[in-house]
matplotlib code that plots the C-alpha trace (Angstrom):
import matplotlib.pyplot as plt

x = [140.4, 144.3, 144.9, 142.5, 144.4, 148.0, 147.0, 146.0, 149.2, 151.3, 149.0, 149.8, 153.4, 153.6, 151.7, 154.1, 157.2, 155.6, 155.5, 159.1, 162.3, 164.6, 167.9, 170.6, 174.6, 175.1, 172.4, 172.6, 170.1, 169.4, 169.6, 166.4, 166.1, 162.5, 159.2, 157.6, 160.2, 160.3, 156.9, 157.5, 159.9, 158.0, 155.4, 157.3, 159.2, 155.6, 153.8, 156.8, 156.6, 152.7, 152.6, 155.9, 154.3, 150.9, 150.1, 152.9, 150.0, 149.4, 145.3, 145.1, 147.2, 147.2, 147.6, 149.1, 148.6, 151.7, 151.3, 153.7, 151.9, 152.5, 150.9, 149.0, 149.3, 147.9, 150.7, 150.5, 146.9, 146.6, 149.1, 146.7, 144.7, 140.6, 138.0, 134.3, 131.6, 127.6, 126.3, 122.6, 121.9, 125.4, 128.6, 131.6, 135.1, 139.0, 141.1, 140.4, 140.5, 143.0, 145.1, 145.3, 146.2, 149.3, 150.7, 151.4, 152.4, 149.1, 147.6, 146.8, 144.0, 140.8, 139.2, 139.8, 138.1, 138.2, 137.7, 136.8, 134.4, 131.3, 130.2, 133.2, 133.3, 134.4, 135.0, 136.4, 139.1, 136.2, 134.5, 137.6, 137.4, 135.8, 132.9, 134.7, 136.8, 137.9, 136.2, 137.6, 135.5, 134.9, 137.0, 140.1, 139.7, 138.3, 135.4, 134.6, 132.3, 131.2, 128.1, 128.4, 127.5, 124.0, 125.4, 124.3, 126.6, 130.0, 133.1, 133.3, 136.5, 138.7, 141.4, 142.8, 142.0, 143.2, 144.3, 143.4]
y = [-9.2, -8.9, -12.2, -10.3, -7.2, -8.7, -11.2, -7.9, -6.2, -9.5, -9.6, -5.8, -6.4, -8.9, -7.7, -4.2, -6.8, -7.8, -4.2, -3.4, -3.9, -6.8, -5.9, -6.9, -7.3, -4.2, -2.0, -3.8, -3.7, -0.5, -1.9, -1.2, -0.5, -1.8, -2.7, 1.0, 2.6, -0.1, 0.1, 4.4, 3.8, 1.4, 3.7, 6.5, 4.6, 3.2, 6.6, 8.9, 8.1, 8.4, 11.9, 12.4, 10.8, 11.7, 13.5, 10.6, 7.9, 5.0, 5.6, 3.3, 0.3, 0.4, -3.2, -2.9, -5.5, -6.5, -7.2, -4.9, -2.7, 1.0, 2.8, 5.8, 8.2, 11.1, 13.6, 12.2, 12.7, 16.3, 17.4, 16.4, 19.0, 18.9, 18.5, 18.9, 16.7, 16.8, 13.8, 13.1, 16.7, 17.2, 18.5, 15.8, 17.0, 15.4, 14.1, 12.5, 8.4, 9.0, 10.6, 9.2, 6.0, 8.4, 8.3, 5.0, 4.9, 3.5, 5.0, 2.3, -0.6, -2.3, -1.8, -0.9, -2.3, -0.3, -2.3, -0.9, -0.9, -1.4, -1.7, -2.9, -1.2, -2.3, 0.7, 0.1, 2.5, 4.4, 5.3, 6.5, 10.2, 13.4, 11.6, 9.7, 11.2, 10.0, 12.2, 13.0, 11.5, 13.3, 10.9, 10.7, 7.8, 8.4, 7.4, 6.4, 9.0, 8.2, 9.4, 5.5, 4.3, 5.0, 7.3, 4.2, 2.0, 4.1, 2.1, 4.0, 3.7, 3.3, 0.4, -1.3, -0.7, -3.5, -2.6, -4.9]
z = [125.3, 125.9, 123.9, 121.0, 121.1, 121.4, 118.2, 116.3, 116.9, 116.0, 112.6, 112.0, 112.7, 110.0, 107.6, 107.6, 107.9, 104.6, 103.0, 103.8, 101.9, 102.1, 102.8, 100.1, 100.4, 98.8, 101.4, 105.1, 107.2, 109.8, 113.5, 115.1, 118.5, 119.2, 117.0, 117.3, 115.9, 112.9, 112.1, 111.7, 109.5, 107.3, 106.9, 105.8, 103.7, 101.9, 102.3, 100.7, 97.3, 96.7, 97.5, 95.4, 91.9, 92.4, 88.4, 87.0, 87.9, 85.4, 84.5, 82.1, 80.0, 75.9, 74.9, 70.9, 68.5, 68.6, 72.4, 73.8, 76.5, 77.4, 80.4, 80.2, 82.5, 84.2, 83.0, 79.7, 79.4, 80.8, 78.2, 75.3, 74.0, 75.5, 73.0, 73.8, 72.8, 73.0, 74.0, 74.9, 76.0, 77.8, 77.0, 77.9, 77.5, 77.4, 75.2, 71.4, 71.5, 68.6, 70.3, 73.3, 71.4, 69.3, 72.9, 72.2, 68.5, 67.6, 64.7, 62.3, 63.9, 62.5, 66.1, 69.9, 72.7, 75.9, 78.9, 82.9, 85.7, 83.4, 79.7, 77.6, 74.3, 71.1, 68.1, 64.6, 63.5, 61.4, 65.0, 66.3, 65.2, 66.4, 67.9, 70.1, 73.2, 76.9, 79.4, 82.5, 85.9, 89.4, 90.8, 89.0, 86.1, 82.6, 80.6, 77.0, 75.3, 72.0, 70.1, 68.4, 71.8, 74.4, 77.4, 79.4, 77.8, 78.2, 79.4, 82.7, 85.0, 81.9, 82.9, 79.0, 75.8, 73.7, 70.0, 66.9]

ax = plt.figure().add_subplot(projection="3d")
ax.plot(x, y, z, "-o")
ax.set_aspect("equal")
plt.show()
């Protein structure tokens, strides 16, 4: 049981060692005193910034078709204005495609495919209009609703959309 216990805390030592900073010339190294009070300072040092950029959080990558990429985020998104659409007996709401899209300059395509936890979907330019918005999720990602597409067949978890 000791060996167990011992080869967990070795494990948990590295893989922290792992999450850290390397030192440079510039920045030395902090002596430490013992392992316990390295492995604090890790963790504050990896927890910190999370809390700090939490509404600054990449949702979602545009891919252009010229293949440069720009990230989406949360900020980004909130700022657009909300549209509402009826769906299959349900009111969605969030942003226009379209305009999520402007974010990234894109505003001239032949098609879009959005890409994410289920269902790709692929829309042609003509689809992307008032009939086709990104609806915010109860657990912080976005969806694709579209009135083109069955409810059933939504991109859900919104990760890429790829422009053509």
């Amino acid at each position: 049981m000791r060996k167990t216990v011992i080869t967990a805390l070795f494990i948990l030592g590295l893989m922290l060692t792992a999450c850290g900073s390397t030192p440079t010339e510039s920045a030395p190294a902090a002596p430490t005193t013992d392992s316990a009070t390295e492995t604090s300072t890790t963790l504050q040092a990896t927890e910190a910034p999370a809390a700090v950029s939490d509404n600054s959080q990449v949702l979602f990558q545009i891919v252009k078709a010229d293949g440069t990429t720009f990230d989406v985020t949360l900020n980004a998104v909130k700022a657009l204005p909300l549209a509402q659409l009826q769906a299959e007996g349900k009111v969605e709401e969030g942003p226009y495609l379209s305009d999520v899209l402007a974010l990234a300059g894109v505003t001239e395509f032949t098609e879009v495919t959005l890409t994410g936890s289920s269902n790709p979907a692929t829309l042609t330019f003509e689809q992307v209009n008032e009939n086709t918005i990104l609806d915010f999720n109860n657990h912080g990602t976005m969806k694709l609703s579209s009135t083109y597409i069955p409810k059933a067949n939504w991109t859900k978890d919104v990760s890429l959309i790829t422009v053509k």
